[in-house]
TORKOL-4160 file (C-alpha; in steps of 0.2 Angstrom, whole numbers, padded with zeros to 4 digits, m for minus):
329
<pt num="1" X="0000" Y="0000" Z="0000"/>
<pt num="2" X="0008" Y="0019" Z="m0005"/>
<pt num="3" X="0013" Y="0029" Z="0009"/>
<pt num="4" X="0001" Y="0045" Z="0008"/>
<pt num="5" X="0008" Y="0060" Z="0004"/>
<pt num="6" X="0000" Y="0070" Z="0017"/>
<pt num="7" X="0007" Y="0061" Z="0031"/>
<pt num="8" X="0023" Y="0061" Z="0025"/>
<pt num="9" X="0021" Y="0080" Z="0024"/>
<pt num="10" X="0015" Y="0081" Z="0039"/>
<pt num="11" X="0028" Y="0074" Z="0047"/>
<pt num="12" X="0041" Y="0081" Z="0041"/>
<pt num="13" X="0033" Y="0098" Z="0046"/>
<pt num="14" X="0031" Y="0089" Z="0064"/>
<pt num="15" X="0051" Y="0088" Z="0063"/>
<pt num="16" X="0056" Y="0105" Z="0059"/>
<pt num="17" X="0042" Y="0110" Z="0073"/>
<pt num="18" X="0053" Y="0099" Z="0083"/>
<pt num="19" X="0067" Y="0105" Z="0078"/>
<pt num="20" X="0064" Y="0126" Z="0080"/>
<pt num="21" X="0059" Y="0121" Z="0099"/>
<pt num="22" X="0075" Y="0113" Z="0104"/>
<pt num="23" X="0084" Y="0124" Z="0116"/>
<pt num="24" X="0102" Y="0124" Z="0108"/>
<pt num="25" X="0092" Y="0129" Z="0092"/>
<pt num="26" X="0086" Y="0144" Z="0100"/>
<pt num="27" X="0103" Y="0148" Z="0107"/>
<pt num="28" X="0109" Y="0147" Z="0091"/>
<pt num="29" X="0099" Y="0157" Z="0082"/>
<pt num="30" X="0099" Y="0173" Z="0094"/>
<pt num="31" X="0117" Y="0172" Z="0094"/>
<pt num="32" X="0116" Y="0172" Z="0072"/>
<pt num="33" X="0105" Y="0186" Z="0073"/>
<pt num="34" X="0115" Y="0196" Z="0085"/>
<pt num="35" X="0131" Y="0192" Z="0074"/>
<pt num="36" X="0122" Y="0197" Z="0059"/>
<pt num="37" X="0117" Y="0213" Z="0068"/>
<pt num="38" X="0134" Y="0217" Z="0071"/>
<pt num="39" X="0142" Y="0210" Z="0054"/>
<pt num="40" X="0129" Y="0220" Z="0043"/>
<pt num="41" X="0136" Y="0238" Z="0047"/>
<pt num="42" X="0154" Y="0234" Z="0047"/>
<pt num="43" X="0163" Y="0242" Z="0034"/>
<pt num="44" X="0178" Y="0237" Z="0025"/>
<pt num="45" X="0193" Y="0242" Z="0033"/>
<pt num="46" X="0184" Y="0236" Z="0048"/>
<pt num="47" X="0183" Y="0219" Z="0041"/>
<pt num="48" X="0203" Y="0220" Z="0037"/>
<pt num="49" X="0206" Y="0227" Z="0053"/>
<pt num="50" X="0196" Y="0212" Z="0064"/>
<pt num="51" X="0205" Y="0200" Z="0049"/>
<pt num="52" X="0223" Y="0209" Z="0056"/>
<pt num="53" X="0217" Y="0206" Z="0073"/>
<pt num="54" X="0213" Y="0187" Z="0074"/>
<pt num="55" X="0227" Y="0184" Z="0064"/>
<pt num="56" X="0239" Y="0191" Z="0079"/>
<pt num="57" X="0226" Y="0182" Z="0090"/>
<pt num="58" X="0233" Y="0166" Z="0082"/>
<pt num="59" X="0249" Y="0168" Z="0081"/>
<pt num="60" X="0248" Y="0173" Z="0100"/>
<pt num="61" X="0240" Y="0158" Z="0105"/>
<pt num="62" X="0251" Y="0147" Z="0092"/>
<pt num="63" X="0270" Y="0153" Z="0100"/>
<pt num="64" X="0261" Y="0153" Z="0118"/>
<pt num="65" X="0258" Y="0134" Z="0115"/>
<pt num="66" X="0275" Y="0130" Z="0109"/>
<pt num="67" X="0281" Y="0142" Z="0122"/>
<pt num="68" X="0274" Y="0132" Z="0137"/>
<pt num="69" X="0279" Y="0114" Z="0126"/>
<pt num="70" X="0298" Y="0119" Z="0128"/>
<pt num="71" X="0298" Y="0125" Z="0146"/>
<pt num="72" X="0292" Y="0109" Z="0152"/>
<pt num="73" X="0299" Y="0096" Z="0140"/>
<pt num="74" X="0316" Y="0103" Z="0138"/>
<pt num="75" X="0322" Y="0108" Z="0156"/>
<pt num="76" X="0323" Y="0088" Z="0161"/>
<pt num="77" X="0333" Y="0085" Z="0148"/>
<pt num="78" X="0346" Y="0101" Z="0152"/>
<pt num="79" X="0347" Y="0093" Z="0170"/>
<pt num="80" X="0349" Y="0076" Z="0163"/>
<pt num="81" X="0364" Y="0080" Z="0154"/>
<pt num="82" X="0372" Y="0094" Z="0166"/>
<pt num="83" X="0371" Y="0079" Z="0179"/>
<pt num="84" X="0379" Y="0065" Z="0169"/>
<pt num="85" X="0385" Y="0072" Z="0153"/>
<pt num="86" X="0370" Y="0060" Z="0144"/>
<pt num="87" X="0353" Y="0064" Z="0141"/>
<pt num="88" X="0348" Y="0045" Z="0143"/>
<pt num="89" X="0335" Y="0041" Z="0159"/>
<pt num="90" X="0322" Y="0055" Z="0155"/>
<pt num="91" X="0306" Y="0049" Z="0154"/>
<pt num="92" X="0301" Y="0055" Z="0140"/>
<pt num="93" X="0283" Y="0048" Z="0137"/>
<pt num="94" X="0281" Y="0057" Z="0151"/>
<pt num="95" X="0287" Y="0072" Z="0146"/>
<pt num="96" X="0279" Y="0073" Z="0130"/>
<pt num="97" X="0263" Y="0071" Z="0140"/>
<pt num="98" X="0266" Y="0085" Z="0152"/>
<pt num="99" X="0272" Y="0096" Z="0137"/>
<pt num="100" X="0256" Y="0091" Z="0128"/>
<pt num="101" X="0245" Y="0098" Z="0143"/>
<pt num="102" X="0257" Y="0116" Z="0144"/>
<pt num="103" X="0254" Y="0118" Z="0125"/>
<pt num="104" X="0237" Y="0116" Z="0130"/>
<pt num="105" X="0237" Y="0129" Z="0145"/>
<pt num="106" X="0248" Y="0141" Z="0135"/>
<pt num="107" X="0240" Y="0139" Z="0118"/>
<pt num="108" X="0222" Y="0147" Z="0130"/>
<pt num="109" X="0232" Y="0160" Z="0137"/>
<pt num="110" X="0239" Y="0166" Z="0123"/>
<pt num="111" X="0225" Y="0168" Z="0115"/>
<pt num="112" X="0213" Y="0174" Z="0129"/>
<pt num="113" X="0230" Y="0188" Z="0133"/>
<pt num="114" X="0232" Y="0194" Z="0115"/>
<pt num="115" X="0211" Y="0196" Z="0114"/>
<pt num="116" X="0211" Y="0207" Z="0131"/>
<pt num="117" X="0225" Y="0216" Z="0124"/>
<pt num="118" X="0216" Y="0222" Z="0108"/>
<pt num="119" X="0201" Y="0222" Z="0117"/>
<pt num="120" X="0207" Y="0236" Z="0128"/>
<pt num="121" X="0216" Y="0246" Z="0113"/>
<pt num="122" X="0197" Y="0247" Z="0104"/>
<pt num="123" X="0186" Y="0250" Z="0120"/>
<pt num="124" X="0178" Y="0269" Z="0115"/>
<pt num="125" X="0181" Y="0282" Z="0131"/>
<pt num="126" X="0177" Y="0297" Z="0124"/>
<pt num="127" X="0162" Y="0304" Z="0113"/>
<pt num="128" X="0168" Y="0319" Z="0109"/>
<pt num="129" X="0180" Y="0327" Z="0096"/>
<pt num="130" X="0181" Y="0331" Z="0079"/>
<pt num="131" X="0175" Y="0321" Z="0065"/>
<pt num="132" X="0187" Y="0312" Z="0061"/>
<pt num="133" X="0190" Y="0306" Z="0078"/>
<pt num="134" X="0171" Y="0302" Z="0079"/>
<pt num="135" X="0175" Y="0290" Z="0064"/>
<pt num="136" X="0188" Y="0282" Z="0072"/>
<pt num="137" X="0177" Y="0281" Z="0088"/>
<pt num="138" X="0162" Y="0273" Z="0079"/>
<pt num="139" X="0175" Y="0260" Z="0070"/>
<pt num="140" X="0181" Y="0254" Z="0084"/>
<pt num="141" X="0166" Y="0254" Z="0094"/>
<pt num="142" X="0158" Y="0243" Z="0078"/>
<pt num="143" X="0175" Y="0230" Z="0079"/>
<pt num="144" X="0174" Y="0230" Z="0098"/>
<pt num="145" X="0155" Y="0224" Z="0100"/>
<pt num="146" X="0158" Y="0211" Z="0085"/>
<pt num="147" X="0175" Y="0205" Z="0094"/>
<pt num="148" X="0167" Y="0205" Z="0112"/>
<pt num="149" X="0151" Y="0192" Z="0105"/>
<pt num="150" X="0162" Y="0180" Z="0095"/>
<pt num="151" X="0177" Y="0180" Z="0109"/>
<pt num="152" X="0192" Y="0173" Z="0103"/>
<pt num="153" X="0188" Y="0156" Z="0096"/>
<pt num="154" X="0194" Y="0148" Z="0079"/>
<pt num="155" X="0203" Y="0164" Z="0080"/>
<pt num="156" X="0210" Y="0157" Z="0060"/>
<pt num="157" X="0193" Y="0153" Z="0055"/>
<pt num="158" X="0186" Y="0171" Z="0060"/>
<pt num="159" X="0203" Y="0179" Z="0053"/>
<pt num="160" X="0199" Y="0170" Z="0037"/>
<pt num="161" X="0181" Y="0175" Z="0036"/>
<pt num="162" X="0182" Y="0195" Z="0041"/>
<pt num="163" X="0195" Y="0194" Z="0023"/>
<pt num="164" X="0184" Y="0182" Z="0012"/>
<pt num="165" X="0174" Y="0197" Z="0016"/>
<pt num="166" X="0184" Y="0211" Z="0015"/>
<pt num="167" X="0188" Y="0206" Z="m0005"/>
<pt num="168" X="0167" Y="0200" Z="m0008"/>
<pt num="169" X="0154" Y="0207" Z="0003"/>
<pt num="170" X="0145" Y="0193" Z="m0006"/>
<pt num="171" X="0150" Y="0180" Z="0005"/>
<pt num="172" X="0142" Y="0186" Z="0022"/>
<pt num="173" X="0134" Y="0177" Z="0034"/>
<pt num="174" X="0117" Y="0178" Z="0028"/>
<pt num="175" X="0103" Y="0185" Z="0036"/>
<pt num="176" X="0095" Y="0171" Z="0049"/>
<pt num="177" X="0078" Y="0178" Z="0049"/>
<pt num="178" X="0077" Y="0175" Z="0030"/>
<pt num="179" X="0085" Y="0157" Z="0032"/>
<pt num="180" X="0073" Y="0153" Z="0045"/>
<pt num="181" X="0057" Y="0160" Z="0037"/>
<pt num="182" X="0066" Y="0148" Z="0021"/>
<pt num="183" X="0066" Y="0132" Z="0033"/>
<pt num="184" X="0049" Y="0134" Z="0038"/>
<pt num="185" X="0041" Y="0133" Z="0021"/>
<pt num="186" X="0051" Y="0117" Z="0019"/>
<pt num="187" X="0068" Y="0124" Z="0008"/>
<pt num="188" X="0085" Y="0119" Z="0010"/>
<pt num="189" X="0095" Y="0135" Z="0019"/>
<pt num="190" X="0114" Y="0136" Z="0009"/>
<pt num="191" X="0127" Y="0130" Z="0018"/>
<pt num="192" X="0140" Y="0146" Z="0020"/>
<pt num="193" X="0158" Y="0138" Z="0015"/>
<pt num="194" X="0168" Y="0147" Z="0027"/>
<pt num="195" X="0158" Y="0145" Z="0045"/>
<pt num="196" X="0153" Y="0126" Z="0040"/>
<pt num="197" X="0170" Y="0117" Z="0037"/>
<pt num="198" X="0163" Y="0100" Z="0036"/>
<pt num="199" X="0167" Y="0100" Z="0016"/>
<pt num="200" X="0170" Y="0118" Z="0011"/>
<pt num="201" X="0176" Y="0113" Z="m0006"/>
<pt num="202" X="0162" Y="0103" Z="m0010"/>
<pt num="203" X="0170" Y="0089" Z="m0014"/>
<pt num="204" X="0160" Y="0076" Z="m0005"/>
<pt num="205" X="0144" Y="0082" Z="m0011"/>
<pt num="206" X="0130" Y="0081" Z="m0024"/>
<pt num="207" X="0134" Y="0094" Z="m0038"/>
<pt num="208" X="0126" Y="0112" Z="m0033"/>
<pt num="209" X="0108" Y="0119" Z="m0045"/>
<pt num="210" X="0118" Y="0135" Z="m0044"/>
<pt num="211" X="0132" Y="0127" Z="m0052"/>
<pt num="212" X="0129" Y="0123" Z="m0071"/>
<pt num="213" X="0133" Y="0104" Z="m0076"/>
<pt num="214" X="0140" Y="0100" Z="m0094"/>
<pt num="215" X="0129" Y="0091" Z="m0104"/>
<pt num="216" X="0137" Y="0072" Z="m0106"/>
<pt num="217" X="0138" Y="0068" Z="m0124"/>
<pt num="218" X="0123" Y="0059" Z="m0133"/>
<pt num="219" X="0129" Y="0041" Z="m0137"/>
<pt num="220" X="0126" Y="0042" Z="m0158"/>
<pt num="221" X="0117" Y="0025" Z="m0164"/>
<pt num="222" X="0113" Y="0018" Z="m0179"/>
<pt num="223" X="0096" Y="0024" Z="m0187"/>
<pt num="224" X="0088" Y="0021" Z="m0203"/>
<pt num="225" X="0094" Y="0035" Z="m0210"/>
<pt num="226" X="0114" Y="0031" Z="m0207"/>
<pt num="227" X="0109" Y="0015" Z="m0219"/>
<pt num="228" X="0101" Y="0026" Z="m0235"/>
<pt num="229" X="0114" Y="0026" Z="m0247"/>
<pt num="230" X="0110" Y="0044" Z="m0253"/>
<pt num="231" X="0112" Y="0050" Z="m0235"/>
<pt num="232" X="0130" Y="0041" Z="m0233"/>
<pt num="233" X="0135" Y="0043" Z="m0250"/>
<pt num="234" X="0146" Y="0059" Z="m0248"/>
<pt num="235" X="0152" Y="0054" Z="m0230"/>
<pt num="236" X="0171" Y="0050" Z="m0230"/>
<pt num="237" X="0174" Y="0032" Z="m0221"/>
<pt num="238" X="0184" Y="0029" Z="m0208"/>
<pt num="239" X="0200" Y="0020" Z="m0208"/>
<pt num="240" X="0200" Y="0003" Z="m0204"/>
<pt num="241" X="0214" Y="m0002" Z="m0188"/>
<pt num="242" X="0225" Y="m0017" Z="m0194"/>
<pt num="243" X="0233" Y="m0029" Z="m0183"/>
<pt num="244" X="0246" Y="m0031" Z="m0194"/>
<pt num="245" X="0265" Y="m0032" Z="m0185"/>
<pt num="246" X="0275" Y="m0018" Z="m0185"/>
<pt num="247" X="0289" Y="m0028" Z="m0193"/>
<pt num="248" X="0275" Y="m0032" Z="m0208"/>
<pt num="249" X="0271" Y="m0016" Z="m0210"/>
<pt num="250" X="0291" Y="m0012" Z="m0213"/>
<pt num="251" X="0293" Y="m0027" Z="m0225"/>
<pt num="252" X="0275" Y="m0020" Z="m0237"/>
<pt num="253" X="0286" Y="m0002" Z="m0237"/>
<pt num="254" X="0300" Y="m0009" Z="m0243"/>
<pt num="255" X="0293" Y="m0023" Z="m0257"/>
<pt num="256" X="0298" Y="m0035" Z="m0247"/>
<pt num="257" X="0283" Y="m0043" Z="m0239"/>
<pt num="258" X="0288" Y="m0062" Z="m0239"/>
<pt num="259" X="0305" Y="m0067" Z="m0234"/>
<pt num="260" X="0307" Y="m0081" Z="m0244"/>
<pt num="261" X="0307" Y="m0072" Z="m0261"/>
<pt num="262" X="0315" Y="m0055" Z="m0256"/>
<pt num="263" X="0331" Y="m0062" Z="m0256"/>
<pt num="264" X="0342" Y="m0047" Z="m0266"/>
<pt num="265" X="0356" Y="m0062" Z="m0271"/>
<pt num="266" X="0341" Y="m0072" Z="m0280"/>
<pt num="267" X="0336" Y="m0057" Z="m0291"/>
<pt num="268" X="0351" Y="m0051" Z="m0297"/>
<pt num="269" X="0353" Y="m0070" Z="m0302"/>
<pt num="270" X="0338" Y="m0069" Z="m0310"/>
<pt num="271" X="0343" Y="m0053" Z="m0319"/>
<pt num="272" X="0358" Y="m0060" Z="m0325"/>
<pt num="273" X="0350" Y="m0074" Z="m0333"/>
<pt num="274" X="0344" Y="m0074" Z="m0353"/>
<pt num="275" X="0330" Y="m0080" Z="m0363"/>
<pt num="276" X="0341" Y="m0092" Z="m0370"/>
<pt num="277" X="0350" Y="m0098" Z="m0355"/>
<pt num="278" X="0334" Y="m0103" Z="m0345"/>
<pt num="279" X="0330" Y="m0114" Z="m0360"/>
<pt num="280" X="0345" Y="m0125" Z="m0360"/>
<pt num="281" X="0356" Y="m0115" Z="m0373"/>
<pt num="282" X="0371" Y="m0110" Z="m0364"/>
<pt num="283" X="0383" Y="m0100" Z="m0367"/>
<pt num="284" X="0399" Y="m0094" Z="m0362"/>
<pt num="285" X="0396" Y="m0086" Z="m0345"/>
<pt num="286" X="0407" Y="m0069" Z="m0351"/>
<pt num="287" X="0389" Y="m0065" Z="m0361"/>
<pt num="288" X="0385" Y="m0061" Z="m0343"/>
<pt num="289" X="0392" Y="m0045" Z="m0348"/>
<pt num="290" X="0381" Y="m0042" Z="m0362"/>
<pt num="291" X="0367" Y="m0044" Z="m0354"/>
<pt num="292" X="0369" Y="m0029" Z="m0340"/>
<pt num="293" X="0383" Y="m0019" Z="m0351"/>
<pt num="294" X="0399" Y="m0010" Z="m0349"/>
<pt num="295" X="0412" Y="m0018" Z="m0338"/>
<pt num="296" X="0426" Y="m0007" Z="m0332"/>
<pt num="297" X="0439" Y="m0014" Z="m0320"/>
<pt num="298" X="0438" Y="m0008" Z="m0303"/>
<pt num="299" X="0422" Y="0004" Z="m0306"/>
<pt num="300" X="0405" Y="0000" Z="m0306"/>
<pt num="301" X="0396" Y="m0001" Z="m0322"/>
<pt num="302" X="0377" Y="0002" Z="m0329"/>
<pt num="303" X="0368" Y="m0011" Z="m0335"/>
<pt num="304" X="0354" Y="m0009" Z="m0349"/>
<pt num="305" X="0343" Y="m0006" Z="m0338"/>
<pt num="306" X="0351" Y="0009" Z="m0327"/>
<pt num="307" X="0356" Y="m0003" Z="m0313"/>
<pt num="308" X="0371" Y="0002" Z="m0304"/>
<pt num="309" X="0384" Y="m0015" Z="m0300"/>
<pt num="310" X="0399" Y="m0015" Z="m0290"/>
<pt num="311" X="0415" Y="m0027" Z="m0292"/>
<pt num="312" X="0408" Y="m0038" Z="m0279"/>
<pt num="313" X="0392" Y="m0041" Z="m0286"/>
<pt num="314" X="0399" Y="m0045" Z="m0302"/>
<pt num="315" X="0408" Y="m0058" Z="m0294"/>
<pt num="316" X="0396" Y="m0065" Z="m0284"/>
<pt num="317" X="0385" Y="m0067" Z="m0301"/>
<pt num="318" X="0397" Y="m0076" Z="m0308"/>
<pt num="319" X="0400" Y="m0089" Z="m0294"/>
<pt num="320" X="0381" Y="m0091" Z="m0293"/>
<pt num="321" X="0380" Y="m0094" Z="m0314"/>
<pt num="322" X="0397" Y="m0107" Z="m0313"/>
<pt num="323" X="0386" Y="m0116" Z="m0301"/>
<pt num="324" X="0371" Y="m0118" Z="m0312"/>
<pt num="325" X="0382" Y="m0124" Z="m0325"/>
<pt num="326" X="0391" Y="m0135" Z="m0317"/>
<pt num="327" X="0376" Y="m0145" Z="m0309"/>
<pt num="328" X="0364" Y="m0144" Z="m0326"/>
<pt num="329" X="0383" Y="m0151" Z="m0335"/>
C-alpha cells in the first residue's frame, strides 16, 4: 500500500516544529541574529582590521603553546645532561605528556592575553571630538562589539572569514531571519563555506543547482537513416585499424613482404640470366656481360637497364651462374 503523501508531509513539518523548539536551536539562532546585527554595518577596513586582529590572536596563542611545550619538556633533559654528561634516563613519554598539557594551557592563554590586549586598545572612552575622531570612535566601537560576542575562538577561522569578506561582501553570513522564514516553508537553507568546514570545497557532495553541469555527450546509434545510401553517399569512411605487426608493416614499405622471395642475391641472379639460357642454350658465362653492359675494371658499371653494380656483385653473379652450370653439365 503507497505511503500518503500527506502524512509524510505532515511529518516532516512535525520535525522541523521539533526542531525550532529545541533549546540549543534557540541559542543558536539569537546568537546568528545578533552576529548578523553586528556584521551587517561593518565596513571594509573594519573587516581588514578584525582579519589583522585574529590573525595576531593566532599567532599569539600558536608561540604561547610552543612556548609552554619547551619550558616543560626541555628543562629535564638540560638537568639530565648537566648531571651526567648524557641525556639518557628522562622519561620521555612522560614528558611529552606533560608538554602536551602546557601547550594546551599556554595555547588558551595566549589567546585569551592577546584578545584582552586588543580588546582594551578598541574600548571607545570618549564621545567627543572632531569628525574624524568620531570616525575612528564609531570604528572601533563597531570592531569591539563584534570581537566582544564572537570571543576569541577559531581565532584562524574568523581571521579567514572577516578577509573572504573584505575582497566579496557577497559572501556574508546571511541574514538568519530570512533562512529561517526559508526552513519553515520546507527549503533547503545554503550551507556558507567558510563557517561550516565539514566539506568547504564541495568535494563530498552532490553537484550544486547554482552550479551549471556540462551536458554528457549523446551516445550516436545507428538509425535508418545512417543505412540510405543517398544520405551516406558523400560521407568520408573511416580507416580501418589493422593488426598487422610492426615488422610487416616495414617489410610491405620496402617490397619486401615475404621473406622467402626477397632475397636481393636471387634477383640479381635472376637478372643476370637470358632468354636463352633458362632454355638450355648456354653459353659462355662472359655473355653475362652483355646482358647488363659495360664492364670497367675496378668501377662500377650500368647495365641496360640503369642498374648500378659493383666489383663484388659481379663476382658474386658469376659464382652463382658457374654453379648452375656445373650442376645442369
Amino acid at each position: 500500500m503507497a505511503d500518503n503523501p500527506n502524512n509524510s508531509n505532515n511529518s516532516n513539518n512535525s520535525a522541523q516544529v521539533k526542531l525550532l523548539e529545541q533549546p540549543w536551536f534557540q541559542k543558536a539562532y539569537k546568537s546568528a541574529v545578533e552576529f548578523y546585527k553586528y556584521d551587517e554595518v561593518l565596513q571594509p577596513e573594519d573587516r581588514l582590521s578584525l582579519s589583522q586582529s585574529y590573525v595576531r590572536i593566532s599567532k599569539s596563542q600558536f608561540w604561547g603553546g610552543w612556548l609552554a611545550f619547551s619550558l616543560v619538556f626541555v628543562p629535564p633533559f638540560i638537568q639530565r645532561y648537566y648531571r651526567t654528561n648524557s641525556i639518557k634516563g628522562v622519561k620521555l613519554a612522560r614528558n611529552f605528556i606533560l608538554g602536551s598539557v602546557a601547550m594546551f594551557i599556554g595555547s588558551n592563554f595566549g589567546s585569551s592575553y592577546m584578545y584582552r590586549k586588543i580588546l582594551d586598545d578598541m574600548k571607545p572612552e570618549f564621545d567627543y571630538g572632531d569628525a574624524e575622531e568620531q570616525s575612528a570612535l564609531a570604528s572601533k566601537r563597531r570592531q569591539y562589539n563584534i570581537m566582544k560576542l564572537i570571543k576569541d575562538g577559531s581565532s584562524n577561522k574568523w581571521a579567514s572569514y572577516f578577509m573572504n569578506t573584505y575582497h566579496d561582501p557577497g559572501r556574508r553570513l546571511p541574514n538568519p531571519e530570512t533562512k529561517l522564514r526559508e526552513l519553515q516553508a520546507g527549503k533547503v537553507p545554503r550551507v556558507n563555506p567558510v563557517l561550516d568546514q565539514r566539506d568547504p570545497m564541495g568535494l563530498y557532495t552532490s553537484p550544486k543547482k547554482q552550479i551549471p553541469q556540462e551536458p554528457k555527450p549523446l551516445e550516436h546509434r545507428p538509425s535508418e537513416i545512417d543505412s540510405l545510401d543517398g544520405w551516406t553517399s558523400g560521407w568520408p569512411e573511416e580507416p580501418k585499424k589493422t593488426t598487422e605487426s610492426a615488422w610487416n608493416r616495414v617489410r610491405q614499405q620496402n617490397t619486401a613482404s615475404n621473406p622467402a622471395t626477397s632475397n636481393t642475391w636471387e634477383s640479381l641472379r635472376q637478372r643476370s640470366t637470358r632468354p636463352e639460357q633458362r632454355n638450355g642454350d648456354h653459353q659462355n658465362h662472359l655473355g653475362v656481360f652483355g646482358n647488363y653492359g659495360d664492364f670497367r675494371d675496378g668501377q662500377n658499371y650500368t647495365s641496360n637497364d640503369d642498374t648500378m653494380y659493383t666489383d663484388d656483385d659481379i663476382m658474386d653473379m658469376l659464382a652463382g651462374e658457374q654453379d648452375r652450370y656445373g650442376k645442369d653439365n
